[in-house]
C-alpha positions as CSV (number, residue, x, y, z in Angstrom):
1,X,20.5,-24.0,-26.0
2,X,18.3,-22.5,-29.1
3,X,18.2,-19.0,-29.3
4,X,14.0,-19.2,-29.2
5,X,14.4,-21.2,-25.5
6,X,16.3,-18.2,-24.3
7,X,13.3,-16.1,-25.4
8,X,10.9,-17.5,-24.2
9,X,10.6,-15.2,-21.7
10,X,10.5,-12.3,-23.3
11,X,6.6,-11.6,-23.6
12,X,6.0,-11.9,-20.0
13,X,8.9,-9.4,-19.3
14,X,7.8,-7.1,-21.7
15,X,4.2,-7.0,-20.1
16,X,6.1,-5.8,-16.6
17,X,8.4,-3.0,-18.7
18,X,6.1,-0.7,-18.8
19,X,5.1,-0.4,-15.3
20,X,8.5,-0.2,-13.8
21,X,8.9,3.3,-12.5
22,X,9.8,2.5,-9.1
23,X,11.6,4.9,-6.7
24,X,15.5,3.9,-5.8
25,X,14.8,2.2,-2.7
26,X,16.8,-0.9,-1.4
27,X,15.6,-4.2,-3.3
28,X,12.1,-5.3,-1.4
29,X,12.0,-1.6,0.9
30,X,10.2,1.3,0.7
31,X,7.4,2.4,-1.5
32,X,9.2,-0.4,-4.1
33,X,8.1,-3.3,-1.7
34,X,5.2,-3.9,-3.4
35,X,6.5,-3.2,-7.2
36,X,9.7,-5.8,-6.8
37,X,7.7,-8.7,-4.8
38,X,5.8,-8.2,-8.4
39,X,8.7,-8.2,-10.3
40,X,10.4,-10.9,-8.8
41,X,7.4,-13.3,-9.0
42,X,6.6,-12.5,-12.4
43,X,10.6,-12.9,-13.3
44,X,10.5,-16.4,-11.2
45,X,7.6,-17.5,-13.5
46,X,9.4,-16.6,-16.7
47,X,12.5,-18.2,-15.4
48,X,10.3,-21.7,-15.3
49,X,8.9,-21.5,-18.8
50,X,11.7,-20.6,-20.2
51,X,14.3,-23.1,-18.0
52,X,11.4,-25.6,-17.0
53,X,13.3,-27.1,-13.5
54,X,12.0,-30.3,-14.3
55,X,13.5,-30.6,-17.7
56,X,17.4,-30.2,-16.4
57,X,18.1,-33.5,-14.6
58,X,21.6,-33.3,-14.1
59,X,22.9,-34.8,-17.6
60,X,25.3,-33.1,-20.1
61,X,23.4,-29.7,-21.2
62,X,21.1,-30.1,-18.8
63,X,22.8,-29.6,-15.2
64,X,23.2,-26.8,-12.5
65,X,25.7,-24.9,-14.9
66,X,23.2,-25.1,-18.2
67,X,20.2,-23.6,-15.7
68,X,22.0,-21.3,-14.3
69,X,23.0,-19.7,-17.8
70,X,19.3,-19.9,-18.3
71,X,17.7,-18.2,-15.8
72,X,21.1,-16.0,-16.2
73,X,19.8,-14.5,-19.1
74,X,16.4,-13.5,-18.1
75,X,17.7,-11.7,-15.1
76,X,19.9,-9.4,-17.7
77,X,17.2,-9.5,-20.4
78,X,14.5,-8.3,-17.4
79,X,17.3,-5.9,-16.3
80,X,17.5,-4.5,-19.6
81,X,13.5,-3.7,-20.4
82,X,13.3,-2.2,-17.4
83,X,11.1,-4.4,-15.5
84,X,13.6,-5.7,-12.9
85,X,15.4,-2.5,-10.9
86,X,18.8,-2.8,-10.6
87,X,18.2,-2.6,-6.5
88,X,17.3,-6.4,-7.3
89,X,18.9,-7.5,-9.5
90,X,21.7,-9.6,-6.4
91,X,18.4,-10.5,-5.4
92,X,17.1,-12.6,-8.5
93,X,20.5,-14.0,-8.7
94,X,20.6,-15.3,-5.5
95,X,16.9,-16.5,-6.1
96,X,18.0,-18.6,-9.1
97,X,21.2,-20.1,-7.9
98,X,19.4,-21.6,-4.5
99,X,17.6,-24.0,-6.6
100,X,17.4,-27.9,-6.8
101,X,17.3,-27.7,-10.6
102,X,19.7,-29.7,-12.3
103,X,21.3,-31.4,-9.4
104,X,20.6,-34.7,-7.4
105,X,19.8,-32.3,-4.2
106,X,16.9,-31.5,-2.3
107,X,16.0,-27.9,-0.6
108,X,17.0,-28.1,2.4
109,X,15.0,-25.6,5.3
110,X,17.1,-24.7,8.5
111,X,15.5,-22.7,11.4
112,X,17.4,-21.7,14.0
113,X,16.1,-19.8,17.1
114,X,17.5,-16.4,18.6
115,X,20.0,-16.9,15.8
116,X,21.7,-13.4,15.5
117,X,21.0,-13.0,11.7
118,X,18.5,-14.5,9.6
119,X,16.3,-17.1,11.6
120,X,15.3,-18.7,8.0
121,X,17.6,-19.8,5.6
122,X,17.4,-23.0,3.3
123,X,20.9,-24.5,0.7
124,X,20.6,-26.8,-1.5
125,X,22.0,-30.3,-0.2
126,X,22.2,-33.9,-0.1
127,X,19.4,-35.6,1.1
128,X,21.6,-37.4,4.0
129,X,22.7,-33.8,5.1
130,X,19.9,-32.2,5.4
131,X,19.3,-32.7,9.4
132,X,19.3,-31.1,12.5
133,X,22.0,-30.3,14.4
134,X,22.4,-28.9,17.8
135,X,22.0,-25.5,17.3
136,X,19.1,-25.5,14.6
137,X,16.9,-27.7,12.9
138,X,16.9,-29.0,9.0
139,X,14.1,-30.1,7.2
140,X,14.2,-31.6,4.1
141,X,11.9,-30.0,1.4
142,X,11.4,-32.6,-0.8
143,X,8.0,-31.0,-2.7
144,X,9.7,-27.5,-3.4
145,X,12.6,-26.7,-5.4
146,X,13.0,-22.5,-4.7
147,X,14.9,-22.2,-1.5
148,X,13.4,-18.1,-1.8
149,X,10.0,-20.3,-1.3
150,X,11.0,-22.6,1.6
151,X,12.2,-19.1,3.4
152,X,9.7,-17.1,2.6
153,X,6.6,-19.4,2.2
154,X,7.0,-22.3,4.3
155,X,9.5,-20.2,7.0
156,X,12.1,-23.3,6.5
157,X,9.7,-25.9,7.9
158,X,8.8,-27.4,4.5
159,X,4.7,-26.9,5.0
160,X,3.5,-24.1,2.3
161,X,0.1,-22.7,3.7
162,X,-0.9,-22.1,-0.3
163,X,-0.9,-25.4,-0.8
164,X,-3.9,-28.2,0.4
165,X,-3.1,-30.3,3.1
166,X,-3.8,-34.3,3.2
167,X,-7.3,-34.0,3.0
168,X,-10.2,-31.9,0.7
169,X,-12.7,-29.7,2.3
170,X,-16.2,-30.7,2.7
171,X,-19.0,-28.3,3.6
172,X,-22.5,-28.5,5.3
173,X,-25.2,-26.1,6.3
174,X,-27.2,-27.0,9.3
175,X,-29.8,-24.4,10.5
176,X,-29.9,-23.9,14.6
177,X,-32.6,-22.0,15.5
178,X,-32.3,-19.5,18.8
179,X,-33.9,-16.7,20.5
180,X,-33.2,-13.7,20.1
181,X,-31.4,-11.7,23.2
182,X,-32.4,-8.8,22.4
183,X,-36.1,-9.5,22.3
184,X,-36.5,-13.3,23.9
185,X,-40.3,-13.8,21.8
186,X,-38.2,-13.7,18.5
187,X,-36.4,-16.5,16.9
188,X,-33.3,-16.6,14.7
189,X,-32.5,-19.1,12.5
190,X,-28.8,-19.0,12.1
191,X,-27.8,-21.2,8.6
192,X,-24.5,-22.4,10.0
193,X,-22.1,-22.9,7.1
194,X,-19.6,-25.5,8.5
195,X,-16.4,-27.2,6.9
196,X,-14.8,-29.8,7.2
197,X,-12.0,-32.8,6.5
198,X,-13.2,-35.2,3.5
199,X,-11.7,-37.2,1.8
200,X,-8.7,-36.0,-0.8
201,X,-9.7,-35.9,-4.2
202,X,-13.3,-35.8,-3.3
203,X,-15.3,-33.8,-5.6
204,X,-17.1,-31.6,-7.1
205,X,-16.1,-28.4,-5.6
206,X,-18.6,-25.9,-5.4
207,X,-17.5,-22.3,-6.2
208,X,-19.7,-20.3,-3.5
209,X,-18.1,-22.2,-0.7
210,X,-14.8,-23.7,-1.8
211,X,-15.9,-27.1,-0.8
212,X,-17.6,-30.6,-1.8
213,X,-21.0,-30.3,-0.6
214,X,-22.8,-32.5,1.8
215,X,-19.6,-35.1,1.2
216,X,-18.4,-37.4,3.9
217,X,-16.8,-36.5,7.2
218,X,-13.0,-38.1,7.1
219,X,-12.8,-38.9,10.4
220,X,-9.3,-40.7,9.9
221,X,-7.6,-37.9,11.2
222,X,-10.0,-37.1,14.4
223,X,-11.1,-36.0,16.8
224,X,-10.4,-32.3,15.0
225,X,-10.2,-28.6,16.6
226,X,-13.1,-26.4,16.3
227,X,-12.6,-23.0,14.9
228,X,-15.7,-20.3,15.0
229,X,-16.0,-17.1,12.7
230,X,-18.1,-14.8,13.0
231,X,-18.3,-12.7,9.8
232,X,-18.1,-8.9,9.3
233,X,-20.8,-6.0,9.5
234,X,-23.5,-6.6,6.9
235,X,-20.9,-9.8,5.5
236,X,-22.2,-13.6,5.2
237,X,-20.8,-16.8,6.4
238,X,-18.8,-17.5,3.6
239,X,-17.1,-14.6,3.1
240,X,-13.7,-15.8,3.6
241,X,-13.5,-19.3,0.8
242,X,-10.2,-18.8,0.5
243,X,-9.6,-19.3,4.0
244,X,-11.7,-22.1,5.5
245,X,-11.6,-24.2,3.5
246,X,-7.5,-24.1,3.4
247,X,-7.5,-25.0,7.1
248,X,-10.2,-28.0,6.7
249,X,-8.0,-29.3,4.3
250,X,-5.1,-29.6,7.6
251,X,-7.7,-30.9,10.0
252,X,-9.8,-28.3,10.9
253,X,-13.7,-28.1,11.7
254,X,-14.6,-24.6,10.9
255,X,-18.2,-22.9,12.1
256,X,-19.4,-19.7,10.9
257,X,-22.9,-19.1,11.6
258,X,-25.0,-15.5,9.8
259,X,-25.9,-12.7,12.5
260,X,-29.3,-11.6,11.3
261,X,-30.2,-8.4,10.9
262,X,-26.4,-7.7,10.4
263,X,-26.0,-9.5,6.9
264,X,-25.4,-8.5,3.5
265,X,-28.5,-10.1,2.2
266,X,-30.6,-7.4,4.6
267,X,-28.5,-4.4,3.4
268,X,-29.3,-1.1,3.4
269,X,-30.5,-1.8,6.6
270,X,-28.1,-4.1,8.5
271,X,-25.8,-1.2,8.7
272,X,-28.0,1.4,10.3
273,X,-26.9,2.2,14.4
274,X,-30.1,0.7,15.5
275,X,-28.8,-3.1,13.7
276,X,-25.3,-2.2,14.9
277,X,-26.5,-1.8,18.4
278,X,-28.6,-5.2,18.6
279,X,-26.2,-7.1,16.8
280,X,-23.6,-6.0,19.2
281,X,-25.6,-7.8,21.6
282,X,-27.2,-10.7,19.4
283,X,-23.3,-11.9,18.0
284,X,-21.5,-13.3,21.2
285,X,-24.4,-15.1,22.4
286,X,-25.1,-16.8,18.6
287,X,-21.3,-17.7,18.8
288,X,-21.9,-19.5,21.6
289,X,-25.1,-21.2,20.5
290,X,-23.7,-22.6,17.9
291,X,-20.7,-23.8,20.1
292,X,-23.3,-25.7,22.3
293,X,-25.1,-26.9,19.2
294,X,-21.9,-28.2,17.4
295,X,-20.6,-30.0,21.1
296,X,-24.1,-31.4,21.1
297,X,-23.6,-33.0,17.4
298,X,-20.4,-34.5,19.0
299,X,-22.0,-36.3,21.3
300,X,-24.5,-37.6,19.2
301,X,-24.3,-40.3,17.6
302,X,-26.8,-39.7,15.1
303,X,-24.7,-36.5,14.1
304,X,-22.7,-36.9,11.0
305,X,-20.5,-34.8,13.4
306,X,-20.7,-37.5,16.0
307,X,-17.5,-37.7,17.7
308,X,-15.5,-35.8,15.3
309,X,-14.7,-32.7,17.6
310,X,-11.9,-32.0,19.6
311,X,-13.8,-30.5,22.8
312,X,-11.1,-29.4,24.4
313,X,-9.5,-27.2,21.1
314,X,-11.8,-24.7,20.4
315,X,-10.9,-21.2,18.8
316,X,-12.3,-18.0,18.2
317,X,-11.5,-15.8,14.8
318,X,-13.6,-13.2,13.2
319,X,-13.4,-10.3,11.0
320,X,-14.2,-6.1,11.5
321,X,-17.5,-6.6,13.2
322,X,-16.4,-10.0,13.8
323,X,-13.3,-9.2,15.0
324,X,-15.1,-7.4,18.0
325,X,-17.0,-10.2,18.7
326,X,-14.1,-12.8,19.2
327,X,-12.7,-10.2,22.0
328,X,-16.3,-10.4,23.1
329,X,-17.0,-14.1,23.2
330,X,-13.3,-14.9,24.7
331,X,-14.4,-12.6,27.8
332,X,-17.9,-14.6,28.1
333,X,-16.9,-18.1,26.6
334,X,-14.3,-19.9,28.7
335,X,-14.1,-22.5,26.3
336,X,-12.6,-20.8,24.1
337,X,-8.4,-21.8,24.5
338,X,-7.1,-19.4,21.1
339,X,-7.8,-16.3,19.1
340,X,-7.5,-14.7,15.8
341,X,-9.1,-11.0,15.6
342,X,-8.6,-9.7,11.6
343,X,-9.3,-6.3,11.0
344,X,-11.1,-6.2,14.0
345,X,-13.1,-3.0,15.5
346,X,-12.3,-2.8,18.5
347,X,-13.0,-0.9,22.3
348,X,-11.6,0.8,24.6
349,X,-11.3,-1.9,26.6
350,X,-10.5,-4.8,24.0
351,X,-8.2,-6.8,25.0
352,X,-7.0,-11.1,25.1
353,X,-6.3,-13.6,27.9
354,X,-6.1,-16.5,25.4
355,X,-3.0,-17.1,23.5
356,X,-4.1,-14.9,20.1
357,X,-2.9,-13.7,17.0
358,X,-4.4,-10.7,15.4
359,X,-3.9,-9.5,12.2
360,X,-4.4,-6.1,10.2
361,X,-3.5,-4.8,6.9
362,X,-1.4,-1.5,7.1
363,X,-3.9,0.6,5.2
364,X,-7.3,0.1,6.5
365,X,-9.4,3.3,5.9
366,X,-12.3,1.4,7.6
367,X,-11.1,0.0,11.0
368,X,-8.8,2.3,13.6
369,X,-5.5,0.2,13.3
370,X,-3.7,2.2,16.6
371,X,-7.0,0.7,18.4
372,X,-6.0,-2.8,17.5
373,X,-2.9,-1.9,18.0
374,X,-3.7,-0.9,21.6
375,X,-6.1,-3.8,21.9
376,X,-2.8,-6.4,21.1
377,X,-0.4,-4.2,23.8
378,X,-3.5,-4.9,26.5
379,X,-3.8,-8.7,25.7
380,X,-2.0,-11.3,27.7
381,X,0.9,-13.3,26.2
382,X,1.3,-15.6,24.6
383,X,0.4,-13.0,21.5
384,X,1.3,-11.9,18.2
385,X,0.8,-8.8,16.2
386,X,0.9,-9.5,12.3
387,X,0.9,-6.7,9.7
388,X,0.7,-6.8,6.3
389,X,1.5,-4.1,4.2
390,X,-0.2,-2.7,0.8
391,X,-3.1,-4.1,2.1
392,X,-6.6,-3.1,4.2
393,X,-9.5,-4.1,5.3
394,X,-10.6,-6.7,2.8
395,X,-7.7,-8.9,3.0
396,X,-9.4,-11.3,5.0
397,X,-12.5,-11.8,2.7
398,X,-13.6,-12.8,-0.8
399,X,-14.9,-9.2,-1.4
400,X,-12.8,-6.3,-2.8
401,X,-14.9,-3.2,-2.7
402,X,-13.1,-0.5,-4.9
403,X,-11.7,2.0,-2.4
404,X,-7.8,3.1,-0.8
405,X,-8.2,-0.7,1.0
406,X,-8.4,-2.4,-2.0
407,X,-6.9,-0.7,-5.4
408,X,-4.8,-3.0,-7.8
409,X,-2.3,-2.3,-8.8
410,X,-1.3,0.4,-6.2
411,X,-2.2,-2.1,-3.6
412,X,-2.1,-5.9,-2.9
413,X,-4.7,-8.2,-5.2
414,X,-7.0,-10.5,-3.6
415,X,-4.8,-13.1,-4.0
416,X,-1.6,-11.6,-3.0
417,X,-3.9,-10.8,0.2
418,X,-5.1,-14.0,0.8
419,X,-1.7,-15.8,0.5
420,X,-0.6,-13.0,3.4
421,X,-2.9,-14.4,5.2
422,X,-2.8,-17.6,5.0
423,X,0.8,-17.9,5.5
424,X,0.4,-17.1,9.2
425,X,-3.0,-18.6,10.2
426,X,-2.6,-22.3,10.0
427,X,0.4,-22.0,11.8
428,X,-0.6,-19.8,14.6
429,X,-3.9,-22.4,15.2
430,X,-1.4,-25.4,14.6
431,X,1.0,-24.2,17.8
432,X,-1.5,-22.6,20.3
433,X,-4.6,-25.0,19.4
434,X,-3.3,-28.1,17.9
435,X,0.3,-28.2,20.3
436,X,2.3,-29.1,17.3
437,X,6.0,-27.1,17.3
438,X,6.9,-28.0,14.0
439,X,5.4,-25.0,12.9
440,X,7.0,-22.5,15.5
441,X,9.6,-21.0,12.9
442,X,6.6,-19.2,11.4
443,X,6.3,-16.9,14.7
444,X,9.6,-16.3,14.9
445,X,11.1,-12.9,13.7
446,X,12.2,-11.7,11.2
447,X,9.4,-12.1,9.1
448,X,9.7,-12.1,5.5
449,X,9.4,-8.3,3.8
450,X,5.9,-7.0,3.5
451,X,5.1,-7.8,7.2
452,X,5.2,-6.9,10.6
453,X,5.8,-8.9,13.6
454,X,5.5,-8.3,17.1
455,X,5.4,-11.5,19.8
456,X,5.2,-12.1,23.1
457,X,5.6,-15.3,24.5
């Protein structure tokens, strides 16, 4: 191997070397949880351009042994500038030698539950061992070739919630028109932003809503669950693109309707107490609007959503404001079988009788996390507690409003963030809504580091 392949690396190292002042916690602990899950991403990367997986197929110079040197010497070379701590350095080894590159084998996922240890672990195998067994379950990864991925990403079950499932995200807006509950002579025209399954490859995407526009229904895979949002205080509908349209992409029909009066296109004043107040009573009762409207289009057969809707798997998710409306519309809406609070504000009295997940980021300055916290320990089981760390409030949207919830570098990115989230959310909605068990290992402790779990089943 030339002397410039095994530098190849060396720019993207040197980028990280500067910024590597990291206290002497364990590898992925501590205030260096943040700083290594950098470091080892950024170190993965440079492994691949300078050892490209791909390029080792198993032949003389190119086998398991020649990638292991390889990726060998950018774990030293990182070591050496400073921008991998020695606290990880077993870490990045073990990273690189659980790969598929340069052998015939496949990444092979086991999950097995209660196991005393670790729940998730994956080896590299041959495709006609990788199977279950009594005591656990193998899958056989065939799209990834990092077992640190299949464990941490796709929790051994081979699905990775950062990548698109078998279909592309459409996206409609359909204006339903209500009256108001708080004053019953005014109207409000809520323009219902809705996504959906189309067709894969389908195209163009547009960049406000992550979606083809006005494309197709695929109804191939129907009837499909229904999953409300209800957006934050003076937030929009599509505040959370890199979310929805992920889970129409598996199958999902996702409805998120504007609460006027309580929208950023009416700021200053959708955040004054009077707004608050009214929209406090104005968001269930849109929610469920909208959930009549959408049930209506199902059973009309004029409706391009004719027939596409699963009536009987319908969930509730929102975010802050929104958050306190999902435990507000599951109390009113019986219809409502699952539920995903993010960031939610929450009551004195909040609490869930549906099967629910909830979710905060460990840092939110805006939101009073022991509340949610207290709102999960009063909500019926089955439930889940998820908490990501180095993050706050606006994990769960587009927006990253400069404050302590949302500072790069010292904390998460927006799309560190969003893969947090993501990696729990389809799952959640696949077991509790969808009754598929495939995806159980992703509730199952110990989560990967950076989060929290709590569960009650």
């Amino acid at each position: 191997m030339s002397l410039a392949t095994r530098l190849a690396w060396l720019p993207v190292l040197l980028v990280l070397a500067a910024s590597a002042a990291w206290a002497q916690d364990a590898c992925l602990t501590g205030n260096s949880l943040l700083g290594d899950q950098r470091a080892l991403v950024a170190l993965d990367q440079a492994i691949e351009t300078a050892c490209p997986c791909a390029s080792f197929t198993g032949g003389s110079g190119a086998n398991r042994s020649a990638y292991r040197d390889c990726a060998r010497s950018a774990v030293l070379a990182a070591a050496v500038l400073g921008s991998l701590r020695p606290e990880c350095e077993r870490t990045a080894t073990r990273r690189y030698k659980m790969t598929t590159c340069g052998t015939k084998r496949i990444a092979c996922g086991r999950f097995q539950e209660d196991a005393p240890g670790d729940t998730h672990t994956c080896r590299a195998k041959v495709l006609t061992q990788c199977r279950d067994r009594s005591r656990y379950e193998e899958n056989a990864c065939t799209q990834q070739t990092q077992c640190s991925d299949v464990v941490d990403w796709t929790a051994s079950t081979c699905v990775d919630p950062r990548v698109k499932g078998p279909f592309e995200a459409g996206v409609q807006t359909i204006t339903f028109t209500k009256m108001s509950a708080v004053d019953p002579t005014q109207e409000r025209d809520l323009a219902t932003v809705i996504w959906y399954p189309t067709t894969k490859g389908a195209g163009p995407i547009n960049g406000t809503y992550g979606a083809v526009v006005d494309a197709p229904l695929d109804n191939s895979g129907g009837p499909y669950p229904l999953v409300l949002f209800s957006h934050g205080s003076c937030g929009y509908p599509y505040q959370s693109t890199f979310l929805h349209p992920m889970l129409a992409s598996y199958g999902f029909i996702i409805v998120a309707p504007p609460h006027p009066g309580n929208t950023i296109f009416e700021l200053p004043a959708c955040g004054t107490p009077a707004n608050q107040a009214a929209s406090f009573v104005e968001r269930p009762q849109d929610m469920v609007f909208v959930l009549d409207q959408m049930l209506a289009a199902n059973a009309d057969s004029g409706s391009p959503f004719f027939g596409s809707i699963d009536a009987d798997k319908i969930a509730m998710t929102g975010h802050s404001f929104g958050g306190l409306t999902t435990y507000l519309v599951q109390a009113i809406e019986p219809r409502v079988k699952v539920a995903i609070p993010m960031a939610p504000a929450t009551g004195a009295t909040s609490a869930l009788t549906v099967p629910s997940l909830t979710m905060l980021g460990q840092i939110d300055a805006v939101v009073n996390v022991p509340g949610i916290r207290n709102a999960y320990t009063r909500s019926s089981p089955p439930k889940h507690l998820v908490e990501i760390a180095n993050t706050g409030h606006y994990a769960f949207s587009n927006g990253c409003f400069p404050s302590a919830d949302c500072n790069p570098p010292v904390t998460m990115t927006q799309a560190e963030a969003h893969n947090a989230v993501l990696r729990w959310q389809l799952a959640f909605l696949e077991v509790y809504l969808v009754g598929d068990p495939s995806y159980a290992p992703f509730l199952a402790a110990p989560p990967p580091p950076g989060f929290v779990l709590q569960s009650e089943k």
